[in-house]
KEKE-3310 file (N, C-alpha, C; in steps of 0.2 Angstrom, whole numbers, plus 5000, padded with zeros to 4 digits):
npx = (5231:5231:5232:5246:5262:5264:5271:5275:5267:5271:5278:5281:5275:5274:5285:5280:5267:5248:5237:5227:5210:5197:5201:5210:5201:5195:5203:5221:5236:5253:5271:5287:5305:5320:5336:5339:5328:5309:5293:5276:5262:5244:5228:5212:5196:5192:5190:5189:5190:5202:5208:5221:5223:5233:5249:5268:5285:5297:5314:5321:5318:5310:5299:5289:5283:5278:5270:5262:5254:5247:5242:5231:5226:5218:5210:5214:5223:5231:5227:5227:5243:5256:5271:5285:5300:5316:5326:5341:5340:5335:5338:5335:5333:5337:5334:5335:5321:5320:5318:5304:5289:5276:5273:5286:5293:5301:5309:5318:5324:5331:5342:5349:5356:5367:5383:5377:5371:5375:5377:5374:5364:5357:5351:5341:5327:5317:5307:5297:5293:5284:5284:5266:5260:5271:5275:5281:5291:5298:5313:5314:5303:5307:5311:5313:5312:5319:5315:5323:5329:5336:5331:5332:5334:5322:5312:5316:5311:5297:5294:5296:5285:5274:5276:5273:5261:5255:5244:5255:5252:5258:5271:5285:5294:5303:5303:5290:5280:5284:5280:5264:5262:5265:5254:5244:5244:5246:5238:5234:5234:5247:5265:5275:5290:5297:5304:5314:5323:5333:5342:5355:5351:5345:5331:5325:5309:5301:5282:5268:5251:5245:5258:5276:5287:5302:5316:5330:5342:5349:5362:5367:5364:5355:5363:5376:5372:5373:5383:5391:5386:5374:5360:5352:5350:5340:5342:5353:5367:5367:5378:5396:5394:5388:5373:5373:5375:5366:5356:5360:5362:5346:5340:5348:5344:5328:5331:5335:5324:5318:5321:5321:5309:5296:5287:5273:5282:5290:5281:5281:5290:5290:5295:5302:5306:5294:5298:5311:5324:5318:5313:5322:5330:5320:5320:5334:5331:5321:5326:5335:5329:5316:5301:5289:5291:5287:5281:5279:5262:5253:5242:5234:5235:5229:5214:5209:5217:5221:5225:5233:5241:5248:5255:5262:5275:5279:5275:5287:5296:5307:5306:5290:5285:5286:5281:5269:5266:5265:5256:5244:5245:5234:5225:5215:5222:5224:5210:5208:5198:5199:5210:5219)
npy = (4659:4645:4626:4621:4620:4639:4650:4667:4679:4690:4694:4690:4679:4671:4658:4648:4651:4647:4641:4649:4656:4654:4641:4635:4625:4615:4607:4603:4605:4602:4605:4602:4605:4597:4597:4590:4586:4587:4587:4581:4581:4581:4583:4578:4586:4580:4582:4573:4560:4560:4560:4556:4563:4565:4560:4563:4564:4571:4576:4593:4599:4595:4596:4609:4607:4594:4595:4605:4599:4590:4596:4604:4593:4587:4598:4609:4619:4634:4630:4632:4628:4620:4624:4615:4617:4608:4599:4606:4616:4626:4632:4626:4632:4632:4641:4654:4662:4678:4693:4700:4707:4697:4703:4708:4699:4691:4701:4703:4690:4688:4696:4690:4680:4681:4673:4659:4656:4649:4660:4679:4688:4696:4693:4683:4674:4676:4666:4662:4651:4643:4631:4626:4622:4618:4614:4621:4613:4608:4609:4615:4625:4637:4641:4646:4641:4644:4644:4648:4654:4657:4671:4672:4661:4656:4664:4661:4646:4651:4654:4646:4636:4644:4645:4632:4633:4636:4641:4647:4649:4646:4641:4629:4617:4603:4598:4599:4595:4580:4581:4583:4572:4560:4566:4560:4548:4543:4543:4559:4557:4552:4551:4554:4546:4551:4545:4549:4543:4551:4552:4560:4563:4561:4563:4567:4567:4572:4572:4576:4575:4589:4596:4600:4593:4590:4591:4586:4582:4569:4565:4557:4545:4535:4538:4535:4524:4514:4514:4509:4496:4492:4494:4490:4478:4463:4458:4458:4458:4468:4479:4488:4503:4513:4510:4507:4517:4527:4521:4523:4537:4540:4535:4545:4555:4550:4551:4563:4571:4566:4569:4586:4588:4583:4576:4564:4549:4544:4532:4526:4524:4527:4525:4530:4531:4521:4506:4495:4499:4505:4495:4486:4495:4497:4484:4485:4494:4491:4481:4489:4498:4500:4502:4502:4499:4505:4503:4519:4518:4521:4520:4517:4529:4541:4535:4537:4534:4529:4514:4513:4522:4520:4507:4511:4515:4529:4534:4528:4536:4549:4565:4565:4560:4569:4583:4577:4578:4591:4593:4591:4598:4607:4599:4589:4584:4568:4560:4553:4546:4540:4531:4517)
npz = (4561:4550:4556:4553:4544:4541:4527:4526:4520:4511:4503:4484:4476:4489:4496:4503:4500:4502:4491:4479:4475:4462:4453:4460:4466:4460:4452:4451:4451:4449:4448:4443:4441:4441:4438:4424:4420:4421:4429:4428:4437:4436:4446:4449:4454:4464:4480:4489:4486:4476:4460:4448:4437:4426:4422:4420:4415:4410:4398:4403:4390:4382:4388:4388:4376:4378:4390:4388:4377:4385:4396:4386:4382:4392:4396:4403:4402:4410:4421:4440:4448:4457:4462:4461:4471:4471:4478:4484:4476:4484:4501:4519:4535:4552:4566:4582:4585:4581:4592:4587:4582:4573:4560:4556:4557:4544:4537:4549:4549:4539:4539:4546:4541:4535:4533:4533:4520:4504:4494:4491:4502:4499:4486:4489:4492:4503:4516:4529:4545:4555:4570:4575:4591:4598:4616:4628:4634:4621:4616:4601:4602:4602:4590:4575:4557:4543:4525:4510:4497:4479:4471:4457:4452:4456:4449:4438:4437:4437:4426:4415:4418:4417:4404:4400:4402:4413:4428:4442:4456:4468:4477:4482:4493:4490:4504:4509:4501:4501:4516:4513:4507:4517:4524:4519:4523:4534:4550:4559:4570:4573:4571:4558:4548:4533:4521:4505:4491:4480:4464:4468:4481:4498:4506:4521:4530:4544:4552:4558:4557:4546:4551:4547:4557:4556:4545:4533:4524:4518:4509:4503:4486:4476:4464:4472:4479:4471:4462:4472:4471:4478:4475:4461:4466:4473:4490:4494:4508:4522:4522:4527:4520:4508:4510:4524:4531:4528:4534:4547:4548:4544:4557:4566:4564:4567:4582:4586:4584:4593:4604:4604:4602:4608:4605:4601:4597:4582:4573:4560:4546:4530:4514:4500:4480:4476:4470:4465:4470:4481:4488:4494:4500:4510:4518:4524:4531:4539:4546:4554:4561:4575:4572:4561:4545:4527:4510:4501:4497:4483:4475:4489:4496:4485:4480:4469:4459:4442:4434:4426:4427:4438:4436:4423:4430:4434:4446:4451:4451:4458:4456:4450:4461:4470:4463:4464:4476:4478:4471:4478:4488:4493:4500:4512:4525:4530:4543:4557:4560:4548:4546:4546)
capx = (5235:5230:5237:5251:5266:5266:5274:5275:5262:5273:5282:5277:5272:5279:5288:5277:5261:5243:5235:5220:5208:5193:5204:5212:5196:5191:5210:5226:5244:5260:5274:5293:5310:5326:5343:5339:5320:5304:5287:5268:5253:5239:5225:5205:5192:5188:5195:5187:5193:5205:5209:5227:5221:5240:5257:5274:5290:5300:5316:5316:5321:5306:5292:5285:5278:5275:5264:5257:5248:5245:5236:5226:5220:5214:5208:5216:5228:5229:5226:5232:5248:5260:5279:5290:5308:5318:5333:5348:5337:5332:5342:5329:5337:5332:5336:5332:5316:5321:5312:5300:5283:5276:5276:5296:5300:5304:5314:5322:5326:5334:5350:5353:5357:5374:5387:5373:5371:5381:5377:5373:5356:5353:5348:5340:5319:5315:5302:5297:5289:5286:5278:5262:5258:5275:5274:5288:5297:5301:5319:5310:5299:5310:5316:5309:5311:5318:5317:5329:5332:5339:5326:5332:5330:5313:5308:5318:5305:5290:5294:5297:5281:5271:5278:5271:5251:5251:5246:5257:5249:5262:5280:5283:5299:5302:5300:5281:5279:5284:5274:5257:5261:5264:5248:5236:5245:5245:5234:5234:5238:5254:5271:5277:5295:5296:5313:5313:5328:5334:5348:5360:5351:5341:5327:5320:5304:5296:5277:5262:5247:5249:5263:5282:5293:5308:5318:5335:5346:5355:5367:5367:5357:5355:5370:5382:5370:5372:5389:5394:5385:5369:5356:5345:5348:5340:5344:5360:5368:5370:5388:5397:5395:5382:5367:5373:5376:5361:5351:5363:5357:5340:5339:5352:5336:5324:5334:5334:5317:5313:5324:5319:5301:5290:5279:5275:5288:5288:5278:5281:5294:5288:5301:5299:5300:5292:5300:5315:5329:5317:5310:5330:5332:5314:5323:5338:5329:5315:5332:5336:5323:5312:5295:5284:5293:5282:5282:5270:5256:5250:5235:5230:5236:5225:5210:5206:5223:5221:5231:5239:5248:5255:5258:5266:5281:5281:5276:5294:5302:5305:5301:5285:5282:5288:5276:5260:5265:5264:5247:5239:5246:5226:5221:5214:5227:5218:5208:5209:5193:5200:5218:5220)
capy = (4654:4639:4620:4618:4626:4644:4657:4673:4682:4698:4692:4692:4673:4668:4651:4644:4653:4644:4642:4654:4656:4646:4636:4628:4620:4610:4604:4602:4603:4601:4604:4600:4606:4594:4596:4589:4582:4589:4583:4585:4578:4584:4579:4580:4590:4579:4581:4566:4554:4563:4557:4556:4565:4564:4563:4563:4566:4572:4579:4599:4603:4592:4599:4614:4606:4589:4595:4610:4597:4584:4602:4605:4587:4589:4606:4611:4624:4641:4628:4632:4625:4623:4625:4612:4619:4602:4597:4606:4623:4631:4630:4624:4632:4633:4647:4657:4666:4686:4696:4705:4705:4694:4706:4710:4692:4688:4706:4700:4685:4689:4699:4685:4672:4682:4666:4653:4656:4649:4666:4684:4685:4702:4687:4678:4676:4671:4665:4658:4648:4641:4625:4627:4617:4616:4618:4625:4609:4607:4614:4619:4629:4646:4641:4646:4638:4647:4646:4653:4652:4663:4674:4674:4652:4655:4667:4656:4640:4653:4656:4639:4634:4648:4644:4627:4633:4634:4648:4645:4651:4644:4641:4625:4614:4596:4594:4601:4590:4573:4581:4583:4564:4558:4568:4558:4541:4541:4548:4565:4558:4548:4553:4549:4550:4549:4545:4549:4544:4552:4551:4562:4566:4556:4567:4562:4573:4570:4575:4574:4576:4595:4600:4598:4596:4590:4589:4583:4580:4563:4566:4549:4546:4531:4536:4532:4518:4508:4512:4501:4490:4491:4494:4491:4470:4461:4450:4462:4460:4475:4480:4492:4505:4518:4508:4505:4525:4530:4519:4526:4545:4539:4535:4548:4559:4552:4552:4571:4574:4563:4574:4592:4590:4584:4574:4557:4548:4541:4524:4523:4525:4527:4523:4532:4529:4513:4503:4490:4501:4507:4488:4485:4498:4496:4477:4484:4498:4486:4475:4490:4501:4498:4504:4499:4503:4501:4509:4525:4517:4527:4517:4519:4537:4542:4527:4537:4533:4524:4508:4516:4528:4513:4503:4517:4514:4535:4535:4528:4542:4557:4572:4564:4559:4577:4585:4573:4581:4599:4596:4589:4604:4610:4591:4588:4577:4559:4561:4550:4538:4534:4528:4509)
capz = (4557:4549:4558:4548:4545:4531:4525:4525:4514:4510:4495:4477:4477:4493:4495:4506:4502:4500:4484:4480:4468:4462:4447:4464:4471:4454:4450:4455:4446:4454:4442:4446:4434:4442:4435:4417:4420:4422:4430:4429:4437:4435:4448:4447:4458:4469:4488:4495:4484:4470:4454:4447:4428:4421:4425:4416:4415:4403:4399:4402:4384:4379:4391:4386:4370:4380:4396:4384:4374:4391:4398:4382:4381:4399:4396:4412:4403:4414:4430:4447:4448:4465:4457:4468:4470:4470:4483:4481:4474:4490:4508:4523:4540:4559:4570:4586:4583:4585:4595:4583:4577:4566:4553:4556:4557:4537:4536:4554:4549:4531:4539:4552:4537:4534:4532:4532:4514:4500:4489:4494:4506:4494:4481:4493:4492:4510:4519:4536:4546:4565:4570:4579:4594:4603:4623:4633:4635:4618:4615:4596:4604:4601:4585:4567:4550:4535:4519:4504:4487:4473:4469:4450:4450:4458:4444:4432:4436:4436:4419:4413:4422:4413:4396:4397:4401:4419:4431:4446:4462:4476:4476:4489:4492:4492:4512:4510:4496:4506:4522:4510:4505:4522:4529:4518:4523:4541:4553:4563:4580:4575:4569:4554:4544:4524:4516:4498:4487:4475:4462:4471:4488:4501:4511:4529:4533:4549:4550:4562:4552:4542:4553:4546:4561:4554:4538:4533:4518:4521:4504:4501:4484:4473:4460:4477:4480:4463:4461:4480:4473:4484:4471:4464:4465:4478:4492:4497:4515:4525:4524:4529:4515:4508:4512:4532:4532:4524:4538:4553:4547:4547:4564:4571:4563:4573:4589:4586:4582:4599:4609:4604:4598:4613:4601:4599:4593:4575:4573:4556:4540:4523:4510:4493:4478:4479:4464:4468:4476:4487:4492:4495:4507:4516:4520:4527:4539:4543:4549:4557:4565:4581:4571:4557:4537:4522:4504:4498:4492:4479:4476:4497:4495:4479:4479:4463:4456:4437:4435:4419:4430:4444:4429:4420:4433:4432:4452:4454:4450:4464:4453:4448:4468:4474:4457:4465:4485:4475:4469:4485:4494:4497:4501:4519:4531:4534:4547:4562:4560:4542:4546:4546)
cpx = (5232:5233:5241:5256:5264:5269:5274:5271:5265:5275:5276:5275:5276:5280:5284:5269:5254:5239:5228:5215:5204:5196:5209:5209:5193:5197:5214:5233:5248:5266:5282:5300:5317:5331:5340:5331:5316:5298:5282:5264:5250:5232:5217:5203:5189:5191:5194:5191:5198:5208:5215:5225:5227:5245:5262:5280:5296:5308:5315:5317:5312:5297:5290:5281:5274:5269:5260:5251:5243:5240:5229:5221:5216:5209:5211:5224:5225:5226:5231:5236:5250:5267:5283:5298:5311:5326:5338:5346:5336:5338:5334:5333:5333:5338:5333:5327:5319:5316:5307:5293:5282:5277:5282:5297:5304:5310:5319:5329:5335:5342:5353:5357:5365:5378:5383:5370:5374:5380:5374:5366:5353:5348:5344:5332:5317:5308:5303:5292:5289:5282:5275:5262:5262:5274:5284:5295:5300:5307:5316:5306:5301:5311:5310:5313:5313:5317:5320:5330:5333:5334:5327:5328:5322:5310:5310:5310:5298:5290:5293:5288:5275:5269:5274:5262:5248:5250:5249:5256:5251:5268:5282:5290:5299:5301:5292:5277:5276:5278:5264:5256:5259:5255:5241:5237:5245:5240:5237:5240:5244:5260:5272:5283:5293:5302:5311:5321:5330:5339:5352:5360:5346:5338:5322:5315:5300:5290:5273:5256:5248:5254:5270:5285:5301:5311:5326:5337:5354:5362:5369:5360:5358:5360:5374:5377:5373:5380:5392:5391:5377:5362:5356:5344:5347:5342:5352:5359:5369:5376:5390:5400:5391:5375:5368:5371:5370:5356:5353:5361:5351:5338:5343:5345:5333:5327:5335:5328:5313:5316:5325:5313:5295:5286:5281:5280:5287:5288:5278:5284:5293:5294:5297:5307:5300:5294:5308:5320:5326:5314:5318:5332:5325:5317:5327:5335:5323:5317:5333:5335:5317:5307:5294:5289:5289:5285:5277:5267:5252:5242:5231:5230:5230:5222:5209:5212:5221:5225:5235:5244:5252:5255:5261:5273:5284:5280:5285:5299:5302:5304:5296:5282:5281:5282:5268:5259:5262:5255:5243:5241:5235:5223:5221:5219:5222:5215:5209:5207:5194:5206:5216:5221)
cpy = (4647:4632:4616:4623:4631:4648:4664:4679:4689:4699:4692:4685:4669:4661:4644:4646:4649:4646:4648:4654:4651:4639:4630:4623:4617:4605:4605:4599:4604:4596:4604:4602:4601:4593:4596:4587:4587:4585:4584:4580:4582:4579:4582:4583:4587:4577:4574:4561:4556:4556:4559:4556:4562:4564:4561:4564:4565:4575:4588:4602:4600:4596:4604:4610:4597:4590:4600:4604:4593:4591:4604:4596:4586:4593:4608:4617:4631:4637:4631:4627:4626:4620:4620:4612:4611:4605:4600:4617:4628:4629:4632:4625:4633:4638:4650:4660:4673:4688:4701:4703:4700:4698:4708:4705:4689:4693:4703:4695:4686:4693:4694:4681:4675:4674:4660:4651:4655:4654:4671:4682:4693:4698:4683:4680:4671:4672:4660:4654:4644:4635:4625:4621:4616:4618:4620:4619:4605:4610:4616:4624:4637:4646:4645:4644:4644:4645:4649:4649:4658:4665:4673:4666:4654:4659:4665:4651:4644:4654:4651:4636:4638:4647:4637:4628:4635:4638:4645:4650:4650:4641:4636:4621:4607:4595:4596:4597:4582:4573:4579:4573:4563:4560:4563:4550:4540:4547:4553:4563:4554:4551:4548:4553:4548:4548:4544:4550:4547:4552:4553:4566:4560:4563:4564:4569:4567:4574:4571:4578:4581:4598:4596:4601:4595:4588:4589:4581:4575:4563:4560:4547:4538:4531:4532:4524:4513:4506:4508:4494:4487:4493:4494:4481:4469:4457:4454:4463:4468:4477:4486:4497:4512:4519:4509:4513:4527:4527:4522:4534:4545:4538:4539:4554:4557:4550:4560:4574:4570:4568:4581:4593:4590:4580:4567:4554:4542:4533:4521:4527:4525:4530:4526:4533:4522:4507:4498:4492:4503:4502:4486:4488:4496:4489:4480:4490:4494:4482:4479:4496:4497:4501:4501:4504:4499:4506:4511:4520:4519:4525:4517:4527:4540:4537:4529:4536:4527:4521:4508:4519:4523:4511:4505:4514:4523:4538:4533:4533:4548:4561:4570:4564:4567:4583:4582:4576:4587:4599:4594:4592:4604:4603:4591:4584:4573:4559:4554:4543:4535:4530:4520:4506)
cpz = (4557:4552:4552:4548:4538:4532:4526:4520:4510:4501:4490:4476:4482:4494:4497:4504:4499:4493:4484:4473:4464:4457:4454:4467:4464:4452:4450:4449:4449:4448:4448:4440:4441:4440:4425:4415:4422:4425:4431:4432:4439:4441:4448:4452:4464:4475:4491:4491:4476:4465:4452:4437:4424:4423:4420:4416:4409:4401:4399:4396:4380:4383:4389:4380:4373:4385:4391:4381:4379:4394:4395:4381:4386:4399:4402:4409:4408:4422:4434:4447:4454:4462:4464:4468:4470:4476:4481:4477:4479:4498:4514:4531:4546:4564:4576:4583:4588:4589:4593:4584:4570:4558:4550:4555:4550:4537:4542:4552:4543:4534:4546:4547:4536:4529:4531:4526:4509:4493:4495:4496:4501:4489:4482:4492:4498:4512:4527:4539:4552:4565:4578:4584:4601:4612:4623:4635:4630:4615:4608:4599:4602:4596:4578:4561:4545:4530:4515:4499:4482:4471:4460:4447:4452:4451:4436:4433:4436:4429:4414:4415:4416:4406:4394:4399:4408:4423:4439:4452:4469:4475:4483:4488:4493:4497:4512:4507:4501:4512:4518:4509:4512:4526:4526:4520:4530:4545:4560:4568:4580:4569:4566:4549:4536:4525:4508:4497:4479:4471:4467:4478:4491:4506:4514:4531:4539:4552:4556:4560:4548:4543:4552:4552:4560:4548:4537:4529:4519:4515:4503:4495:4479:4469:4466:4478:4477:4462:4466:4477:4474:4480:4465:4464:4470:4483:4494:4506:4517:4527:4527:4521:4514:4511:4521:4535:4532:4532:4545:4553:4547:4555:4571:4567:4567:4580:4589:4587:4588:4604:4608:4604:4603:4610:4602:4595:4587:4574:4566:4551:4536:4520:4502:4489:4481:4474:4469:4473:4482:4492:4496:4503:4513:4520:4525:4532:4541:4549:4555:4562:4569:4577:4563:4550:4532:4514:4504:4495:4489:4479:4483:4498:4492:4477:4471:4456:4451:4437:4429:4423:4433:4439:4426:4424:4434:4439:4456:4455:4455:4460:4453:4457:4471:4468:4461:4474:4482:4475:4474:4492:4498:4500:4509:4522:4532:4541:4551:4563:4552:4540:4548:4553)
residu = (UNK:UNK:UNK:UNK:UNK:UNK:UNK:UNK:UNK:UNK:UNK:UNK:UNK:UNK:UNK:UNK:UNK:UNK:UNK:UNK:UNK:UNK:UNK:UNK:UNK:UNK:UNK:UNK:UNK:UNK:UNK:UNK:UNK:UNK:UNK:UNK:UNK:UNK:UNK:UNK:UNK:UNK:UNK:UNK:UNK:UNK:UNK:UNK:UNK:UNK:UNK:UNK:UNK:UNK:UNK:UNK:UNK:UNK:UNK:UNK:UNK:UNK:UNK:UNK:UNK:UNK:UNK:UNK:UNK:UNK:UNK:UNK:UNK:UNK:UNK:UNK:UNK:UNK:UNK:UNK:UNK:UNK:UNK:UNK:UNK:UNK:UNK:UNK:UNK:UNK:UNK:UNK:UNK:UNK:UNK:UNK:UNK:UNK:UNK:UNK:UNK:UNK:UNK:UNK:UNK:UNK:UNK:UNK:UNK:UNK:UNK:UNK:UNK:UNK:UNK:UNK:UNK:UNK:UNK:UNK:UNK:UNK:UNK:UNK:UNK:UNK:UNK:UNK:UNK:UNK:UNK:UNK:UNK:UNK:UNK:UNK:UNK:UNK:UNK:UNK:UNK:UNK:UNK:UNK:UNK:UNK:UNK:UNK:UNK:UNK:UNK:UNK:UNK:UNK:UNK:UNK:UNK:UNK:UNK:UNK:UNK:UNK:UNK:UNK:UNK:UNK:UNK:UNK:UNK:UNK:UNK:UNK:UNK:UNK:UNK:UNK:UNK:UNK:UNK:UNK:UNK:UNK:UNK:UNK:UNK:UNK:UNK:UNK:UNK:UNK:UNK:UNK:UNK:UNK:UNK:UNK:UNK:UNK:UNK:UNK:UNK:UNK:UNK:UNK:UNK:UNK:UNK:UNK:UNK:UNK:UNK:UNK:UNK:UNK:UNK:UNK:UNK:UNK:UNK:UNK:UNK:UNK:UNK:UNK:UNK:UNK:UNK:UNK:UNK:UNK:UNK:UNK:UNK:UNK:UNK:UNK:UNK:UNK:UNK:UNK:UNK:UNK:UNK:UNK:UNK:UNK:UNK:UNK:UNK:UNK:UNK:UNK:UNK:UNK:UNK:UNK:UNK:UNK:UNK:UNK:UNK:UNK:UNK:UNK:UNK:UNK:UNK:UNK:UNK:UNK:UNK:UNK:UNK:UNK:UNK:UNK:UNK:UNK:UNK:UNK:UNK:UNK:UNK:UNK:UNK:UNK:UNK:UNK:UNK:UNK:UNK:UNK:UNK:UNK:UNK:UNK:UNK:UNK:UNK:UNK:UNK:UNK:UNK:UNK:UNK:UNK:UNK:UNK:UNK:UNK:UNK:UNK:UNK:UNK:UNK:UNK:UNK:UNK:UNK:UNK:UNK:UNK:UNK:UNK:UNK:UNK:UNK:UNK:UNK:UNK:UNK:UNK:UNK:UNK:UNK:UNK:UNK:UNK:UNK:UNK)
# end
């Protein structure tokens, strides 16, 4: 096994599974469908210092004829693509690990989920996944990672995905996404959380280089924000509201992930997007966390990042962000002597 967490290889494109195929070592798509939006970037060939070809977002009624053309002006139709389920599409759960075989563990697992499902586990397209590394003094140590999502959605978004040009060779969920971000932002040997906001969810991944040790859906998203009040103006006290909440969940996260994980403990908070409600909150967890908070920096992230794309204002957006972790699935974690 690879250092990182995957999947299950049994299934028909399993959820987690690794890209293949030489259209994946030349260039890089990481497509996204969310409620009523779509999102595409497209990224170049080159691992050491990738280039950010296109990105977009679109609504989904508009996309098949918007990315189709953005694919053929690239020539990059029939690219490897990495399909990114979005928030709210998949369930991410943690569980004793059975006592089976690796090869039994997805079938194992799949009649444990009973109740823990809000639809039948018949419908269900699981997948698993352990995080390597742990000793014996980590209470994770026993646990495993699921995966789940409606098998019909998944085969809905491969279809949609399809129709707009793209060949999709791995099926990946917004906390893998965030991890791939994070892994090119910080280095290896140090812990680090993401928060990414979005309209109607807020998600806290915590990562140590390609290994995703924890993930968490805070359900506090910018609509509740805006409505308090609390974004996106600046210069706002900390009250007792959405925002207070939002920062109390953040740090009862890492007090979890210090006290089950055994790993160093996380030195730094990256705030996404990176646009003004996300400058707002960095303010008010900076006020209220013991460790270093900054925003992605796409530009430190992707140096080959054109100043059409940040300038666009199209990084702001979480589908587009959660579409840019997609395509940098295959991309090396920052190595240790290149970290700041």
């Amino acid at each position: 096994m690879a250092e990182g967490n995957e999947g299950d290889k049994a299934l028909r494109i399993p959820i987690l599974d690794r890209l293949t195929g030489a259209a994946g070592r030349w260039a890089r798509a990481g497509i996204q469908f969310s409620g009523e939006r779509a999102a595409l970037v497209l990224l170049g060939p080159d691992t050491g210092r990738p280039e950010i070809l296109a990105a977009a977002s679109v609504s989904a009624d508009e996309a098949p004829a918007a990315f189709a053309d953005l694919l053929g002006r690239h020539r990059l139709r029939k690219a490897a693509a990495t399909l990114c389920l979005a928030p709210g599409e998949y369930e991410l759960l943690n569980m004793e690990r059975p006592p089976v075989p690796d090869e039994e563990l997805a079938e194992s697992v799949r009649w444990k989920l009973g109740d823990l499902l809000p639809w039948p586990v018949d419908e269900a397209q699981v997948d698993v996944f352990t995080i390597p590394g742990l000793d014996s003094h980590a209470r994770a140590a026993s646990w495993v990672f699921v995966v789940a999502a409606r098998r019909a959605l998944v085969e809905r978004r491969l279809q949609q995905a399809e129709r707009i040009g793209l060949q999709v060779t791995a099926v990946d969920i917004a906390d893998f996404a965030l991890r791939n971000l994070s892994a090119r932002a910080s280095a290896p040997q140090h812990s680090v959380a993401h928060l990414l906001v979005g309209e109607d969810y807020s998600l806290v991944c915590i990562s140590r280089g390609e290994v995703l040790y924890f993930s968490r859906d805070l359900q506090i998203g910018l609509g509740v924000l805006r409505e308090a009040g609390e974004a996106p103006e600046p210069g706002l006290s900390l009250e007792e509201g959405p925002r207070e909440r939002l920062v109390l969940e953040v740090q009862r996260s890492l007090d979890y992930f210090d006290r089950h994980f055994a790993q160093p403990p996380v030195s730094r908070l990256i705030v996404s997007p990176p646009g003004t409600a996300g400058a707002l909150l960095q303010d008010a967890l900076s006020a209220s966390l013991p460790l270093q908070v900054l925003a992605l920096g796409v530009e430190e992230l992707l140096p080959g990042a054109g100043p059409q794309i940040i300038e666009s204002g199209l990084v702001d957006e979480p589908g587009v962000l959660l579409a840019l972790g997609a395509a940098m699935r295959e991309l090396p974690a920052l190595a240790a002597e290149d970290a700041a």
